[in-house]
N, C-alpha and C positions, 0 to 999 in steps of 0.2 A: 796925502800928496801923491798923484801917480808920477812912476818915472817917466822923462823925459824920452821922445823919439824924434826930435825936431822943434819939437814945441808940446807946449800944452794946450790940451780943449778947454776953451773960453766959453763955449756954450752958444757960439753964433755962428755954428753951424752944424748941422745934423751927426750923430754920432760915426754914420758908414762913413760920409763924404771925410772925415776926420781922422777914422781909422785906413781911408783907402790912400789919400796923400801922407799919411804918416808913411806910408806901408812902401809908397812913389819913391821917400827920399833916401831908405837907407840903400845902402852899400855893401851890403855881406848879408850872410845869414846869420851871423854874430848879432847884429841886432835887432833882428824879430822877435827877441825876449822882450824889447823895451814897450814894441807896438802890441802885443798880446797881451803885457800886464796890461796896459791902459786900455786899451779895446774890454778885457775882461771888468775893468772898472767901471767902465763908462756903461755898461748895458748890465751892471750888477749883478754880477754871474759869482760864483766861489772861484771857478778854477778856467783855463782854458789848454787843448793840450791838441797841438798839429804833429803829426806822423805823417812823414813819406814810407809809405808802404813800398812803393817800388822806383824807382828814376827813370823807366824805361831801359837801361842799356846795363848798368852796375851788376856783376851776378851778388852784391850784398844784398841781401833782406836789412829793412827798415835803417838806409842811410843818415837820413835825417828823424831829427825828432827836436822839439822846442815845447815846455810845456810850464804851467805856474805850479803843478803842485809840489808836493813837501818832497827836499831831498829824499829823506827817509823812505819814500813811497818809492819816487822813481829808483834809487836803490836796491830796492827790497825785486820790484817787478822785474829791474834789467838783470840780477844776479840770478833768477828764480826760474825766469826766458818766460816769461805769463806771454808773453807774444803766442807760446802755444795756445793759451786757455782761454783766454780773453775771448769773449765773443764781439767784441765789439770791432776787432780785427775783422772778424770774418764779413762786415757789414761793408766794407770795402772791395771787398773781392766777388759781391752779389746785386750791386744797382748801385744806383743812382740816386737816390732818395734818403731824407734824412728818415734817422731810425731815434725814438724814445726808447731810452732803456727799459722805460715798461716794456717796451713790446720784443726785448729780445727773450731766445726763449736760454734759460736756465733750467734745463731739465734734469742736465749732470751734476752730480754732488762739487764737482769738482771748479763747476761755473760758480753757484751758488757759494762756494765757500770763497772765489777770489772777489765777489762784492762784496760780501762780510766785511774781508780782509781791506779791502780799499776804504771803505765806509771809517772803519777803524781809524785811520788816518787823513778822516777828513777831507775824503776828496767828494764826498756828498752823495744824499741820497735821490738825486734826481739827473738824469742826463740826457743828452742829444747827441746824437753824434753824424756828421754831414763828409758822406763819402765826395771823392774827385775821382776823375779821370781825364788822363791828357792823352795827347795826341797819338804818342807812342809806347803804350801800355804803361805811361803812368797812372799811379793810384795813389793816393794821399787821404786823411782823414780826418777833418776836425771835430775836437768832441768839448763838448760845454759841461758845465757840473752846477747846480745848485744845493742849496739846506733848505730853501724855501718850504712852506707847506706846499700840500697838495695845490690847492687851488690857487696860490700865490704863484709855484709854477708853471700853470698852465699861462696863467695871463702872461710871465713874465715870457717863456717859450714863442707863444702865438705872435706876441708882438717884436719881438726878436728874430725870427728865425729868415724872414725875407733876407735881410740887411748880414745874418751869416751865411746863408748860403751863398750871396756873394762874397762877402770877406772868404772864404774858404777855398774860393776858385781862383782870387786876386790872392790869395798867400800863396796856393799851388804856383800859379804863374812865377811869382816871385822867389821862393825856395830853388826851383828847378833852372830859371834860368842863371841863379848862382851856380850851379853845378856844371854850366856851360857843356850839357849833352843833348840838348837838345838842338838840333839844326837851325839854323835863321829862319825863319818861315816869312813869309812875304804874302801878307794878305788883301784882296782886292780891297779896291777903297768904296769906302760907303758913301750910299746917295745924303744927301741933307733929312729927308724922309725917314730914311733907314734908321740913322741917329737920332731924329727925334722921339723915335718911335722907343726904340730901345733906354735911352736917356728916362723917359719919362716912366717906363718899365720899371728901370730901375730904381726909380723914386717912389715905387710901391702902387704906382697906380693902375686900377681895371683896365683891360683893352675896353670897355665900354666908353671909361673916362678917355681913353688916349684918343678916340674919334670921337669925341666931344671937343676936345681941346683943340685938335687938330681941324676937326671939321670935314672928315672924311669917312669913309664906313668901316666897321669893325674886321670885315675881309681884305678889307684894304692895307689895317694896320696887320692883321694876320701875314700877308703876304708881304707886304713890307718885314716884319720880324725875321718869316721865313728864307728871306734872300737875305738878310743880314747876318743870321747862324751860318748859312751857306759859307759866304763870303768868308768867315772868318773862323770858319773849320771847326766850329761848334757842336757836340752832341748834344747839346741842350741848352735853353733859353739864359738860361742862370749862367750858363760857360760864359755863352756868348756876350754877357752886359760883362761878367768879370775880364773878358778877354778884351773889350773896345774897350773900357777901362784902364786896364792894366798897361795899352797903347795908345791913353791918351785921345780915343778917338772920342770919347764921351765923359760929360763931368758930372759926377752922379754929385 
């Protein structure tokens, strides 16, 4: 039984659309424990673990953090400060893009021995991890964990990973605006176009598909996209459906 954030997923409706109105109703950052166990259930992951790297204004390093795995571990890491060691820190502070833990490099003894060490306790031997950035040198970082085999996690990754890069943008939103340092912003209002364009986006589909559907051309729905990130202060496409999301402008 997942815990409760509002309710529970009945299955008649898509996992994001489920984890983004879970994510709508709470009221604190105290309860994004509840939305991340059940998000991590629902797309059959081991662990799931969000880090605010920065808040923009705080001179604290890593204010926030919300994570599933074993006390023990986060224990072991917050006493230990792996926030030095950890390369998956550093994945944050270098783009935009999500990173496979295959592909980070552990070239130092030192790397290599804090996977060992994590592995030990179960926090899995496969991961993703999907940097943020906000407006005002925020940075946040959500990282996923599986046991799967090889190739079990690739399918499970590939088909996953659209639907968290948004969950990732839409937690940022939500973390940071509990922290109330961030300024009101006031975004231009989008056309009907704009929102369909992005809506449909965000339901995983091709811009080939989205001017089929639409019945317009695929430069069309380009430029449509492109005045909608504008609008709504966007460094990239993925902010921007999390961000008309997160304000209701769009129902994924």
């Amino acid at each position: 039984m997942m815990a409760r954030a509002g309710q529970e997923w009945t299955g008649k409706c898509p996992r994001l659309s489920w984890s983004l109105r879970a994510l709508q109703r709470i009221k604190s950052n105290e309860e994004l424990g509840a939305v991340i166990e059940n998000t991590r259930a629902l797309y059959r992951l081991d662990h799931i673990t969000f880090l605010i790297v920065h808040d923009g204004t705080s001179p604290q390093p890593y204010p926030f953090y919300c994570t599933t795995y074993p006390h023990q571990w986060t224990n072991v890491y917050l006493s230990r400060n792996y926030f030095d060691v950890d390369p998956v820190i550093a994945v944050s502070r270098t783009g935009f893009l999500p990173v496979d833990w295959s592909d980070l490099k552990r070239t130092s003894v030192t790397a290599d021995a804090f996977f060992k060490e994590a592995r030990s306790f179960g926090i899995g031997r496969h991961g993703l991890s999907l940097p943020v950035r906000g407006p005002n040198g925020e940075r946040s970082i959500l990282s996923v964990t599986s046991n799967t085999a090889g190739k079990l996690w690739s399918r499970l990754r590939n088909s996953s990973i659209h639907d968290l890069q948004i969950f990732a943008h839409c937690l940022h939103e939500k973390a940071i605006s509990f922290s109330n340092r961030r300024a009101g912003s006031v975004y231009k209002t989008l056309s009907r176009r704009e929102k369909q364009c992005l809506e449909l986006l965000a339901q995983g589909k091709l811009i080939k598909r989205i001017a089929s559907d639409l019945g317009i051309s695929e430069s069309a729905i380009r430029l449509y996209l492109r005045s909608a990130r504008r609008k709504l202060g966007a460094a990239t496409l993925y902010q921007a459906m999390a961000r008309a999301s997160f304000l209701e402008k769009i129902h994924v």
